[in-house]
C-alpha positions as CSV (number, residue, x, y, z in Angstrom):
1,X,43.9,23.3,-24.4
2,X,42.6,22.9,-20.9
3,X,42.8,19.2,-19.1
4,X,38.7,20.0,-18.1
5,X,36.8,17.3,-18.0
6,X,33.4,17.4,-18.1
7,X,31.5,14.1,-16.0
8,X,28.3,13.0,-17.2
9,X,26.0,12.1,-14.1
10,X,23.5,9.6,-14.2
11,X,19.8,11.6,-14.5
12,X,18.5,9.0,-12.0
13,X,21.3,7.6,-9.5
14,X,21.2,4.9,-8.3
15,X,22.4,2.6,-5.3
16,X,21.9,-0.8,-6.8
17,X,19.7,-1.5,-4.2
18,X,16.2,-1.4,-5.6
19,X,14.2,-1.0,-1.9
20,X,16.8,1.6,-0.8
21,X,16.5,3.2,-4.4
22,X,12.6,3.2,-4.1
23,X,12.8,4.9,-0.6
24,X,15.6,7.7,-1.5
25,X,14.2,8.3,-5.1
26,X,10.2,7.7,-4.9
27,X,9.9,9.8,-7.9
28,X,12.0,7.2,-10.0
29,X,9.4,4.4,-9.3
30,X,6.2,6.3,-8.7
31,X,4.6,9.1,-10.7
32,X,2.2,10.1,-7.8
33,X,1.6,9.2,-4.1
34,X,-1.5,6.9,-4.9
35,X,1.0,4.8,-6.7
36,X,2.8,4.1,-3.6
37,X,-0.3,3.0,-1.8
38,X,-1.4,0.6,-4.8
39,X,2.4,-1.0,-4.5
40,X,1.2,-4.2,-2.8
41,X,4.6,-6.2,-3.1
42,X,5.9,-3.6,-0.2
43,X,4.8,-3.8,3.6
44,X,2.5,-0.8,4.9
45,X,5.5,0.2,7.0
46,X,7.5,0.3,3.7
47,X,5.0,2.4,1.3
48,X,4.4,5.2,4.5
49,X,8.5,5.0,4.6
50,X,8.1,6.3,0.8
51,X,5.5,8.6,1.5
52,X,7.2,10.0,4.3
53,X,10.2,10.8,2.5
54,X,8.5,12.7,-0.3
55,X,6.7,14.3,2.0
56,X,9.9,16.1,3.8
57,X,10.9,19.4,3.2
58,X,13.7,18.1,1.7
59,X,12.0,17.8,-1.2
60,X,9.7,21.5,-0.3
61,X,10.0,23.8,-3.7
62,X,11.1,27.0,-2.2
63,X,9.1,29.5,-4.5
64,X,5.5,27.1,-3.1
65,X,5.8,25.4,-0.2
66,X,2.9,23.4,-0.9
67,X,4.3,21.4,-3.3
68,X,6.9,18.8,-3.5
69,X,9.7,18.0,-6.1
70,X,11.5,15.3,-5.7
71,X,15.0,14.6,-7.0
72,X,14.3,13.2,-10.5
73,X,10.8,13.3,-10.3
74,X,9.1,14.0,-13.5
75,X,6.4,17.0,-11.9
76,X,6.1,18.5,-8.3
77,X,3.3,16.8,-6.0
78,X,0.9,18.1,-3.9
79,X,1.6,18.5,-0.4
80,X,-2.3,17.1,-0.1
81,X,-1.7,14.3,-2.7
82,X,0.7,12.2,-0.2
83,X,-1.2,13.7,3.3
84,X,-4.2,11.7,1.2
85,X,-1.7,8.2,0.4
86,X,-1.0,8.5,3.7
87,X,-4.3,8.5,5.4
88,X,-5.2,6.0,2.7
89,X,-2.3,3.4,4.2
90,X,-3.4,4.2,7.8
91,X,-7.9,3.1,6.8
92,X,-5.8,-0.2,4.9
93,X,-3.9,-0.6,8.2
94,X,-6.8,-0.1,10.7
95,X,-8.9,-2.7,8.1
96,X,-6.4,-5.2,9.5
97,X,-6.9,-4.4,12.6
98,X,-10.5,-4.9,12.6
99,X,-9.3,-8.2,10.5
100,X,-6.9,-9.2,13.2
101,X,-4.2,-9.7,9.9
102,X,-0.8,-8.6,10.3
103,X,0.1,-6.4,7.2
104,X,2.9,-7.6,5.2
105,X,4.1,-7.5,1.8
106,X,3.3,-10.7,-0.2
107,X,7.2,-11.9,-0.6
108,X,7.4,-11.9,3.1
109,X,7.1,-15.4,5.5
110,X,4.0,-13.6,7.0
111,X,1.9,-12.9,4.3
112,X,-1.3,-13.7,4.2
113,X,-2.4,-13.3,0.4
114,X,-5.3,-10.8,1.6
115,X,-3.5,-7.8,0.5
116,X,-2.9,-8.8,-2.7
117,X,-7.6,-9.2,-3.2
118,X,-8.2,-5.7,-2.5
């Protein structure tokens, strides 16, 4: 018999840090970009953050470029899908602007309850 052990890895790993976890695993908390821009609780600069990192070409699938898998992730994404969140967060971001509101999430000392109305 052979001392060979065989370790089990967790299909979704995890940091214990839920925020840290959200940015290095989108794909365990969101099913598709538009999901991240809908995510209210986080600030702007958080969800594009998320976005961002799906977007790299860490997470390219080599056989189609276009589309990206991330680790864990239930289906590939469309390249287009989180170009489209992210253009999304910078109309919600230039709506404060024309506001004069400072973006934040809702948790934070400096929100203002408006983001949570739209």
């Amino acid at each position: 018999m052979s001392n060979l052990r065989v370790i089990q890895l967790p299909k979704r790993p995890e940091t214990g840090i839920v925020e840290l976890d959200q940015l290095l695993h989108p794909s365990r908390y969101y099913d598709e970009p538009a999901d991240v821009v809908r995510d209210y609780r986080l600030s702007l600069a958080e969800r594009r953050a998320i976005l961002s990192s799906w977007a790299s070409d860490a997470c390219a699938v080599v056989s189609c470029p276009m589309l990206r898998a991330a680790p864990f992730g239930k289906q590939p994404v469309e390249v287009e899908m989180i170009l489209d969140a992210l253009k999304e967060l910078d109309r919600i971001e230039a709506q404060y602007q024309k506001w004069g509101a400072v973006p934040s999430a809702p948790g934070s000392c400096a929100a203002s309850g408006s983001e949570m109305m739209q």
